[in-house]
SEKE-278185 format. One record per atom (N, C-alpha, C): residue number from 1; residue in one letter; x, y, z. Coordinates in Angstrom, 2 decimals. Layout:
<atoms>
+-----+-----+---------+---------+---------+
:   n : res :      xx :      yy :      zz :
+-----+-----+---------+---------+---------+
: NUM :   a :       X :       Y :       Z :
...
+-----+-----+---------+---------+---------+
</atoms>
This chain:
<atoms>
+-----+-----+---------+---------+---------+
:   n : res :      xx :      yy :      zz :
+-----+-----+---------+---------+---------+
:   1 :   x :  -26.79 :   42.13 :    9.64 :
:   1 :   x :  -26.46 :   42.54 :    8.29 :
:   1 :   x :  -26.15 :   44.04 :    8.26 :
:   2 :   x :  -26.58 :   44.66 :    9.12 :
:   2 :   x :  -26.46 :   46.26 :    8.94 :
:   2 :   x :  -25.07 :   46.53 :    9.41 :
:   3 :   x :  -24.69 :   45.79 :   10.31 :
:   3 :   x :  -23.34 :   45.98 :   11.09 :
:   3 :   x :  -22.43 :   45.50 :    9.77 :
:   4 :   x :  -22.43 :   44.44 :    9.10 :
:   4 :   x :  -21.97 :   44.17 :    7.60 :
:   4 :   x :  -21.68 :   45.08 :    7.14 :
:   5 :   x :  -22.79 :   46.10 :    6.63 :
:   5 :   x :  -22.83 :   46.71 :    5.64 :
:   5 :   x :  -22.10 :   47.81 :    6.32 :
:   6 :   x :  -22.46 :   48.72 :    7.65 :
:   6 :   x :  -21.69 :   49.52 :    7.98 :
:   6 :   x :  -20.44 :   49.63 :    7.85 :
:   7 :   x :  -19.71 :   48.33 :    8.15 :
:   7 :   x :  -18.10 :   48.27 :    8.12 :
:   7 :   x :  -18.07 :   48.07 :    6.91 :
:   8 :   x :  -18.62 :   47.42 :    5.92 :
:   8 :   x :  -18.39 :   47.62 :    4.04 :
:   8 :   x :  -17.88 :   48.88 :    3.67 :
:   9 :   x :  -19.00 :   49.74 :    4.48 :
:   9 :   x :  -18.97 :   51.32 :    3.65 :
:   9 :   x :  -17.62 :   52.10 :    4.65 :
:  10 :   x :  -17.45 :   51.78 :    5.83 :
:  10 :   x :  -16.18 :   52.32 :    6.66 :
:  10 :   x :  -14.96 :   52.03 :    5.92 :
:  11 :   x :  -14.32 :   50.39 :    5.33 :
:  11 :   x :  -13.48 :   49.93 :    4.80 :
:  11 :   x :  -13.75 :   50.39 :    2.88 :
:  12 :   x :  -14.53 :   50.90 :    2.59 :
:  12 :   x :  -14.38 :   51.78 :    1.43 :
:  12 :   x :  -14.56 :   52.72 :    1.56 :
:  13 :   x :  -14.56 :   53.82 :    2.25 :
:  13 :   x :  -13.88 :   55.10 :    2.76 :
:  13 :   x :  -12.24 :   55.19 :    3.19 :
:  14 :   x :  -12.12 :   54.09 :    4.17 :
:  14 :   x :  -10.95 :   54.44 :    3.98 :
:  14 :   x :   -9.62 :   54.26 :    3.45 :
:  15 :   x :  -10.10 :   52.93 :    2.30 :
:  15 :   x :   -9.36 :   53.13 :    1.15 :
:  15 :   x :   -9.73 :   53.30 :   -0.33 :
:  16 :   x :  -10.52 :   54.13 :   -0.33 :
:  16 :   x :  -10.97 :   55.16 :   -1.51 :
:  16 :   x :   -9.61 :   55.83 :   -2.18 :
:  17 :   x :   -8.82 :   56.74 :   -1.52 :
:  17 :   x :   -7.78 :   57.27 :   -2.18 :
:  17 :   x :   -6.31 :   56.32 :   -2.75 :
:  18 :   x :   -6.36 :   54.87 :   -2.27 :
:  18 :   x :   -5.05 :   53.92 :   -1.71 :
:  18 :   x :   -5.14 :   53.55 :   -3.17 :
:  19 :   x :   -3.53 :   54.28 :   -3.13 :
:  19 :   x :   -3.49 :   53.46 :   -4.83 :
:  19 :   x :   -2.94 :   52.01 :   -4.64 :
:  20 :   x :   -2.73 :   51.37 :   -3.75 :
:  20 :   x :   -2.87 :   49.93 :   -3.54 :
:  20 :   x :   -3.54 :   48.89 :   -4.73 :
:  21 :   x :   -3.25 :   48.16 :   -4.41 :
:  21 :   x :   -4.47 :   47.09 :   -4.83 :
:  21 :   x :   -5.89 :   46.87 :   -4.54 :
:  22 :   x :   -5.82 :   47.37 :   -3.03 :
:  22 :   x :   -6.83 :   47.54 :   -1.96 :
:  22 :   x :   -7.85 :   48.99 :   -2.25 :
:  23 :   x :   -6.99 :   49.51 :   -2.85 :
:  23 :   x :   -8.03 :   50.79 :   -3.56 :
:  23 :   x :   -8.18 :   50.59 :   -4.42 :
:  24 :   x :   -7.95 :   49.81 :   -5.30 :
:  24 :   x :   -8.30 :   49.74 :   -6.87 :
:  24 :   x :   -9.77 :   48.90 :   -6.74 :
:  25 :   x :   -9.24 :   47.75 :   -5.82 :
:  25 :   x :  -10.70 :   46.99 :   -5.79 :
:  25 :   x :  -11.71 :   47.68 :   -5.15 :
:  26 :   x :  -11.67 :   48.76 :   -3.82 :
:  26 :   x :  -12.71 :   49.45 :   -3.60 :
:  26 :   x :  -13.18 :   50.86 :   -4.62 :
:  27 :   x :  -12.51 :   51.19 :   -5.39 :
:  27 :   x :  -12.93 :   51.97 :   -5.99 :
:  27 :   x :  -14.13 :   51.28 :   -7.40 :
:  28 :   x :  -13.59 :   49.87 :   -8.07 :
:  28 :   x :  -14.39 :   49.23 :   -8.71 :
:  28 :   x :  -15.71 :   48.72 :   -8.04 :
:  29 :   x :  -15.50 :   48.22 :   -6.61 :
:  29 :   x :  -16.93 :   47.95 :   -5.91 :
:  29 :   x :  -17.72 :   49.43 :   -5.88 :
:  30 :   x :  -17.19 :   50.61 :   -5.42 :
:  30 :   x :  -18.07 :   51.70 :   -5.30 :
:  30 :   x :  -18.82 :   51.90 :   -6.72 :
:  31 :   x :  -18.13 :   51.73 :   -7.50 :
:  31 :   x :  -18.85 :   51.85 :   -8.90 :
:  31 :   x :  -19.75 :   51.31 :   -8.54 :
:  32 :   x :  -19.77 :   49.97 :   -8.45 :
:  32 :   x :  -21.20 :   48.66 :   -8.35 :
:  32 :   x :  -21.72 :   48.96 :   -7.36 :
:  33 :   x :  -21.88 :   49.76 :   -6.03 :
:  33 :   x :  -22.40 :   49.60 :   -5.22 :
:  33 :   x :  -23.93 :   49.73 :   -5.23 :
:  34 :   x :  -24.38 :   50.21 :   -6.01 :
:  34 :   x :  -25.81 :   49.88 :   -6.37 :
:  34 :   x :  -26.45 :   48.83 :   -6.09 :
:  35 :   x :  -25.22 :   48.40 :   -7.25 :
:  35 :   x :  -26.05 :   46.70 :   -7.63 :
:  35 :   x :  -25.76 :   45.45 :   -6.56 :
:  36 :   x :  -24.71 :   45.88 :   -5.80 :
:  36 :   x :  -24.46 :   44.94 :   -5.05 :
:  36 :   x :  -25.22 :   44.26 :   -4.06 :
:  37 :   x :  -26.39 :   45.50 :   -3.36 :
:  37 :   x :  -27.09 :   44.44 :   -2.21 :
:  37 :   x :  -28.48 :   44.57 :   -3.32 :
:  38 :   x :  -28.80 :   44.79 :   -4.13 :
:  38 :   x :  -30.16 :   44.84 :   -4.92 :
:  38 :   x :  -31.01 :   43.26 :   -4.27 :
:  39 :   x :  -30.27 :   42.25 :   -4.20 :
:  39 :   x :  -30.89 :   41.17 :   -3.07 :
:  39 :   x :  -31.41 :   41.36 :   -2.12 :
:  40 :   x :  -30.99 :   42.23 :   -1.14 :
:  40 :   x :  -31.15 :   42.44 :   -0.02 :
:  40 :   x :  -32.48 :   43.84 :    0.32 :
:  41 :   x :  -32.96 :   44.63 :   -1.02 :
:  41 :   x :  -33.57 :   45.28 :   -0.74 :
:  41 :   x :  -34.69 :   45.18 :   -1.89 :
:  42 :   x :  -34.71 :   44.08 :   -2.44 :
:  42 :   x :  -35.68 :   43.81 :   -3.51 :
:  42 :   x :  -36.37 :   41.97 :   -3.02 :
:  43 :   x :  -37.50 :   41.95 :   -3.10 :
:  43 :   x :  -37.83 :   40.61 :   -2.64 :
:  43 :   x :  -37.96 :   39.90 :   -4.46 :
:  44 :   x :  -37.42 :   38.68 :   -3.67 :
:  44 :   x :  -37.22 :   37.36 :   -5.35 :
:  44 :   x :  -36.04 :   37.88 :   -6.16 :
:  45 :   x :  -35.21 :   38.76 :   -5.74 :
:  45 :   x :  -33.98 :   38.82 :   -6.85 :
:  45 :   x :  -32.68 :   38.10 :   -5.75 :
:  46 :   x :  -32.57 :   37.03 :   -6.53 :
:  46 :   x :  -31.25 :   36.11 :   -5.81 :
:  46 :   x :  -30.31 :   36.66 :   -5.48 :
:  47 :   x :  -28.80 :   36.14 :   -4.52 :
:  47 :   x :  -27.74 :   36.89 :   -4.51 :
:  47 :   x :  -26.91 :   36.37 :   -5.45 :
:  48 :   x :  -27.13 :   35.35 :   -6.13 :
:  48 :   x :  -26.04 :   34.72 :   -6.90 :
:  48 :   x :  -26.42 :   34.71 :   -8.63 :
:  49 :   x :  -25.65 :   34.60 :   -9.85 :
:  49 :   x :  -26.37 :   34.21 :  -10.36 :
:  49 :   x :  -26.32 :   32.31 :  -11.17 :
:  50 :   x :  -26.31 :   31.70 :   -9.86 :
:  50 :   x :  -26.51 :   30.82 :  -10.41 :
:  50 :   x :  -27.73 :   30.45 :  -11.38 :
:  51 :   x :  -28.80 :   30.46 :  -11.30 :
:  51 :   x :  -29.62 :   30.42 :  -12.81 :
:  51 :   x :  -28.98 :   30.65 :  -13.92 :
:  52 :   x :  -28.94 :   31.66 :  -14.30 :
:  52 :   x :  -28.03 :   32.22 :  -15.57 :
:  52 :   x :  -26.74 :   30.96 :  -15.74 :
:  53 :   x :  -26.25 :   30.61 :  -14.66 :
:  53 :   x :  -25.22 :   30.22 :  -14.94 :
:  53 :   x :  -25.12 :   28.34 :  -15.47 :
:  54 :   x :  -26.21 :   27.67 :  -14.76 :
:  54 :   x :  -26.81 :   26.74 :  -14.99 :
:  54 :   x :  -27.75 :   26.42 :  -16.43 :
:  55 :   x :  -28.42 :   27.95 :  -16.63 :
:  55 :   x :  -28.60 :   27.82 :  -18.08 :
:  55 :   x :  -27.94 :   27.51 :  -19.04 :
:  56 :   x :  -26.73 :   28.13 :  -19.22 :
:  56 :   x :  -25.49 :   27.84 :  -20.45 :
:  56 :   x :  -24.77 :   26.73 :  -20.04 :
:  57 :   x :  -24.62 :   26.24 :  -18.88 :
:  57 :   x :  -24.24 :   25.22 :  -18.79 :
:  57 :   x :  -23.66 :   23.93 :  -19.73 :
:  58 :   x :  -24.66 :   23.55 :  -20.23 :
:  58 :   x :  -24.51 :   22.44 :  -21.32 :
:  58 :   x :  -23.63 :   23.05 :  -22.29 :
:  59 :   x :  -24.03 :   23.96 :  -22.95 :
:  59 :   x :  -23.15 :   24.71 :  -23.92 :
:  59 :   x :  -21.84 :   25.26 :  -24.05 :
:  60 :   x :  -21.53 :   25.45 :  -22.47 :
:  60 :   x :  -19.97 :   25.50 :  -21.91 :
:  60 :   x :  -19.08 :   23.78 :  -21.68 :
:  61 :   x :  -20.30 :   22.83 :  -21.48 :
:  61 :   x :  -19.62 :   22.15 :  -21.17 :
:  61 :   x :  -19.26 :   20.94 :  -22.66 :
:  62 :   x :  -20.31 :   21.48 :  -23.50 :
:  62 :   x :  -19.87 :   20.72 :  -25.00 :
:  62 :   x :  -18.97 :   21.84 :  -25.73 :
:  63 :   x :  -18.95 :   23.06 :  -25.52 :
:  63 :   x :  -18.01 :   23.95 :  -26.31 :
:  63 :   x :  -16.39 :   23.38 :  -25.31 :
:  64 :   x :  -16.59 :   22.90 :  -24.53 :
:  64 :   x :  -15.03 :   22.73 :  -23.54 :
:  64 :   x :  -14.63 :   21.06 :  -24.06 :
:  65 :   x :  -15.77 :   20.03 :  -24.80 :
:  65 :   x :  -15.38 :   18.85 :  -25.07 :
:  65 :   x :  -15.03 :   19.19 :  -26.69 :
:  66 :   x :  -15.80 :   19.94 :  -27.08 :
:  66 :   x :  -15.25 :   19.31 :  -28.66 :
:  66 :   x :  -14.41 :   20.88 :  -29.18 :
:  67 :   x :  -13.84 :   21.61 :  -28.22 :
:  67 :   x :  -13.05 :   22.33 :  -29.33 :
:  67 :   x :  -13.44 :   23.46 :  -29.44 :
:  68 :   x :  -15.17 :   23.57 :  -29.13 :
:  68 :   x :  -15.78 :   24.62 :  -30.33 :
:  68 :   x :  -15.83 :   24.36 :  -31.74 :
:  69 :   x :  -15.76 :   25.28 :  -32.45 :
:  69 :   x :  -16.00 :   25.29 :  -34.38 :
:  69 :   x :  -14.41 :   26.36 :  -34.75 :
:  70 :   x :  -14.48 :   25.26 :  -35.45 :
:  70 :   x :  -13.01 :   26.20 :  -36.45 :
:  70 :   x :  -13.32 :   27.63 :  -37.38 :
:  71 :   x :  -15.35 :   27.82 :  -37.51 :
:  71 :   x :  -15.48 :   28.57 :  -38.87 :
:  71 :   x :  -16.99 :   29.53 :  -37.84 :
:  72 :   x :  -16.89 :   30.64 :  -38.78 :
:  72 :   x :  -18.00 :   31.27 :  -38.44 :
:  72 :   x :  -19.42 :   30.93 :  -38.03 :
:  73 :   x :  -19.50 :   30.48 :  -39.76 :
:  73 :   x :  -20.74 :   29.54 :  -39.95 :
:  73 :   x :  -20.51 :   28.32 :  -38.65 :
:  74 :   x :  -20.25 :   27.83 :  -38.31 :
:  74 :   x :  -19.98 :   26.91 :  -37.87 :
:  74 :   x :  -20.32 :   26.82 :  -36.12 :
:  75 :   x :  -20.32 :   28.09 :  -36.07 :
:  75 :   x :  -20.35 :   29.19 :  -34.88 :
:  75 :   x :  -21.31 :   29.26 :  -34.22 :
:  76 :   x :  -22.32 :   30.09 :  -35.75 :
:  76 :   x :  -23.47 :   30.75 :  -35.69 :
:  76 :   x :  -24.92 :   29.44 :  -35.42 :
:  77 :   x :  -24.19 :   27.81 :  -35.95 :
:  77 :   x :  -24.78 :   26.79 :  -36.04 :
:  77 :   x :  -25.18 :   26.63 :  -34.56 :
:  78 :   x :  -23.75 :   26.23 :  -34.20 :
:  78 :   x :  -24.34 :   25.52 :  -32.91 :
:  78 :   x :  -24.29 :   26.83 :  -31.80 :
:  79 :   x :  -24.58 :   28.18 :  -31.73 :
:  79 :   x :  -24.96 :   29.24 :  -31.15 :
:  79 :   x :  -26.74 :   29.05 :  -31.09 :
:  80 :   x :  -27.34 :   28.41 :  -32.64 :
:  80 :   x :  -28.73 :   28.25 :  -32.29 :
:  80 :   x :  -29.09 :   27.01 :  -31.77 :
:  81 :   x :  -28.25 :   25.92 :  -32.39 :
:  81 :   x :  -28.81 :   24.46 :  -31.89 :
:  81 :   x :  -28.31 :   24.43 :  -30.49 :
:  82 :   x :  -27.68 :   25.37 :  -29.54 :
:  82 :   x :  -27.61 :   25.06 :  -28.19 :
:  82 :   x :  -28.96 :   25.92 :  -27.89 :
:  83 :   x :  -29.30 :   27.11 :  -28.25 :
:  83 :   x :  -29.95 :   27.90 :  -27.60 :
:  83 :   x :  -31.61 :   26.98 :  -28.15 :
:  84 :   x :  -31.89 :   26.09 :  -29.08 :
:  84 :   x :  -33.05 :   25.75 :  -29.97 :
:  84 :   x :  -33.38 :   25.05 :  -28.67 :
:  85 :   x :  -32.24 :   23.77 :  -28.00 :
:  85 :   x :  -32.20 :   23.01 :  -26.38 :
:  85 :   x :  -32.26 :   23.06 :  -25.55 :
:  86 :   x :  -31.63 :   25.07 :  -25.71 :
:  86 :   x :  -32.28 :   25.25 :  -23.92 :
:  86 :   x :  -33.43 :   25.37 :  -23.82 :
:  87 :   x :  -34.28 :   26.33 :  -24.95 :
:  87 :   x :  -35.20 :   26.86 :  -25.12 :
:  87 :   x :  -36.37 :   25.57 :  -25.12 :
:  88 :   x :  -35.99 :   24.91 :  -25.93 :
:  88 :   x :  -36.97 :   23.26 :  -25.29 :
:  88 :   x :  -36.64 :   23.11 :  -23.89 :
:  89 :   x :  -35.90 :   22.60 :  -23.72 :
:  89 :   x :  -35.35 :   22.45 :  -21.78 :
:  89 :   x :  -36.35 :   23.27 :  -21.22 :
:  90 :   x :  -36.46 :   24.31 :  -20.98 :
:  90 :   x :  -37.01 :   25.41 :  -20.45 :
:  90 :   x :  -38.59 :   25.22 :  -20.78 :
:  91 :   x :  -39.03 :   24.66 :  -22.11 :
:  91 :   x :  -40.24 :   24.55 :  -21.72 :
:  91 :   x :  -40.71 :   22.87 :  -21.71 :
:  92 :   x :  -39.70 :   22.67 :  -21.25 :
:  92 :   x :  -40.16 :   20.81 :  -21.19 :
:  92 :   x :  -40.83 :   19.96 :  -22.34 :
:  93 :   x :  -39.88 :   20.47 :  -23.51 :
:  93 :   x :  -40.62 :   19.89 :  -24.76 :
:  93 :   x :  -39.13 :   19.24 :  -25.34 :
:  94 :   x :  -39.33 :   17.96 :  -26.45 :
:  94 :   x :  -38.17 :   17.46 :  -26.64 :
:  94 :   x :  -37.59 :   18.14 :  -27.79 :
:  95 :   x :  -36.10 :   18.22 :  -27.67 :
:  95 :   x :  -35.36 :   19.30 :  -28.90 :
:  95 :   x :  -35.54 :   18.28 :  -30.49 :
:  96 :   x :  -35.24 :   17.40 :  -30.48 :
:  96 :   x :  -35.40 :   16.72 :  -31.67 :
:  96 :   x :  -36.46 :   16.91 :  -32.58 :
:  97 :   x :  -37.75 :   16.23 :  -32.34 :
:  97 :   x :  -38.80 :   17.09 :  -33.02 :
:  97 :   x :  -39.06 :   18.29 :  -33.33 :
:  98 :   x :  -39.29 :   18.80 :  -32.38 :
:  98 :   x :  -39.15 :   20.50 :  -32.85 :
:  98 :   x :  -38.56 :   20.41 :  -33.97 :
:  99 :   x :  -37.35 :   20.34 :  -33.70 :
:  99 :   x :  -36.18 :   20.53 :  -35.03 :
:  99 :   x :  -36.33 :   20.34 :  -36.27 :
: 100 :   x :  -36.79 :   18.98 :  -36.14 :
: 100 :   x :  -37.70 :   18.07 :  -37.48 :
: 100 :   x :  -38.59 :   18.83 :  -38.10 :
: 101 :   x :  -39.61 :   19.30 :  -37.13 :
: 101 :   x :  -40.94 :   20.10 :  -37.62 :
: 101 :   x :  -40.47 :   21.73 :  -38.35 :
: 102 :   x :  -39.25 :   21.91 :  -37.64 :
: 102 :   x :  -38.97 :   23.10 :  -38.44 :
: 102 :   x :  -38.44 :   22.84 :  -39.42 :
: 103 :   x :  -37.66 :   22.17 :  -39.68 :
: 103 :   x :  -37.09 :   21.90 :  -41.30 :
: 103 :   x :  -38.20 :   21.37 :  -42.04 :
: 104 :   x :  -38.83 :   20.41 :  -41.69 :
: 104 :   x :  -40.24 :   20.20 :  -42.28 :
: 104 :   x :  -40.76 :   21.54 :  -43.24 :
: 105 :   x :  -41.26 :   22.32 :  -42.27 :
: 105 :   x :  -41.95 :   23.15 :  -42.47 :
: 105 :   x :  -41.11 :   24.49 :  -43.29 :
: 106 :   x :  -39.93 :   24.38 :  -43.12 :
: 106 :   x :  -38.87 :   25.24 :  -43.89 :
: 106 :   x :  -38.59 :   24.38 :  -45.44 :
: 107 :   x :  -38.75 :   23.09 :  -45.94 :
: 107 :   x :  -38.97 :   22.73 :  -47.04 :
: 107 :   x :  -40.15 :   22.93 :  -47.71 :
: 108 :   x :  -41.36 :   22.89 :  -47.00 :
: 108 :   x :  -42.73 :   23.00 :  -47.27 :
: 108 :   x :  -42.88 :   24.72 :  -47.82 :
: 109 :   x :  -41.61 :   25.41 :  -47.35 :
: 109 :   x :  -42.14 :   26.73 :  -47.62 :
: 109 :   x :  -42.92 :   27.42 :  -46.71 :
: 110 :   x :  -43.01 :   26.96 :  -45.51 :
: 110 :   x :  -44.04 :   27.28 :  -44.74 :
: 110 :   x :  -43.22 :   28.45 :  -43.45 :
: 111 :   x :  -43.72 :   28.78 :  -42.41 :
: 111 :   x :  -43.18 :   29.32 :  -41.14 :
: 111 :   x :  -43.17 :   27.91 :  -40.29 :
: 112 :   x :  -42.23 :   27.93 :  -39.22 :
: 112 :   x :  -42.33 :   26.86 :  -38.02 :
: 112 :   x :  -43.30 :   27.06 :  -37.52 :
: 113 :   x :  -43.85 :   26.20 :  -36.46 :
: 113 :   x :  -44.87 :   26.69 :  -35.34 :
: 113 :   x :  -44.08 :   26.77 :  -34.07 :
: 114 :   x :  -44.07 :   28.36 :  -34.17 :
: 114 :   x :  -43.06 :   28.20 :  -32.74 :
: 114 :   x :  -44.25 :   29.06 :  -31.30 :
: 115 :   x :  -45.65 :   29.34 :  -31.88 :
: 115 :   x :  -46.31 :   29.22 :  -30.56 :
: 115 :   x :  -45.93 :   28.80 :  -29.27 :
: 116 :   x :  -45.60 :   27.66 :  -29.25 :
: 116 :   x :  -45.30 :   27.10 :  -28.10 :
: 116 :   x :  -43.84 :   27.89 :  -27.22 :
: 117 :   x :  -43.59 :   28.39 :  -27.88 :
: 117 :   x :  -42.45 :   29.47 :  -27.27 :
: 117 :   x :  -42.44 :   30.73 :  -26.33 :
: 118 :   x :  -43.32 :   30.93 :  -26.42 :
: 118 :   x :  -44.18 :   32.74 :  -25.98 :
: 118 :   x :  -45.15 :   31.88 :  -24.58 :
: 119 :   x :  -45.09 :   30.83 :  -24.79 :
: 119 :   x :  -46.05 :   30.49 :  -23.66 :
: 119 :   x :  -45.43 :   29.42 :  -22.65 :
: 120 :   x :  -44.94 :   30.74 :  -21.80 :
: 120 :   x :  -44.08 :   30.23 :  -20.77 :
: 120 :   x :  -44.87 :   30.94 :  -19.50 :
+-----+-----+---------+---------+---------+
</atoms>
């Protein structure tokens, strides 16, 4: 890996100045170069981000079947009822109820019980 990285940093030196294409992209990696091996010198931070990407998942893949929403409101709806699913998903509780119990409790005048949220 060091031999990697050596020739990384050789081949962005020496097209640092190349107004190429080939310099444009090494000049945008030098920006990131920080962040780029943060894997490699931090233990438990992945190289990919698949997580993140697997999270939204569902929500990319029903915003790609139905269209999306024509209206703001409409937007802002299913922006929470995806995130209300992951957020169950994530703690292995079913989205339906919940849901129930909050409107429940939003007719009642009451707060939800969203305890179960914070305790992950």
């Amino acid at each position: 890996m060091v031999s990697f990285f050596a020739r990384f940093c050789r081949l962005i030196d020496l097209y640092r100045g190349s107004e190429s294409d080939a310099g444009k992209l090494v000049r945008l990696l030098d920006k990131e170069m920080e962040c780029l091996f943060v894997f490699l010198q931090q233990a438990g931070v992945q190289p990919t981000n698949n997580v993140a990407e697997r999270t939204i998942r569902f929500a990319v893949l029903w915003r790609k079947r139905s269209f999306g929403s024509n209206s703001d409101k409409g937007c802002r709806w299913v922006e929470r009822i995806l995130s209300l699913r992951q957020t169950c998903r994530l703690h292995n509780k079913p989205t339906f109820p919940i849901l129930v119990d909050a409107l429940t409790a939003h007719f009642r005048g009451h707060a939800p019980d969203i305890s179960w949220i914070t305790a992950l």
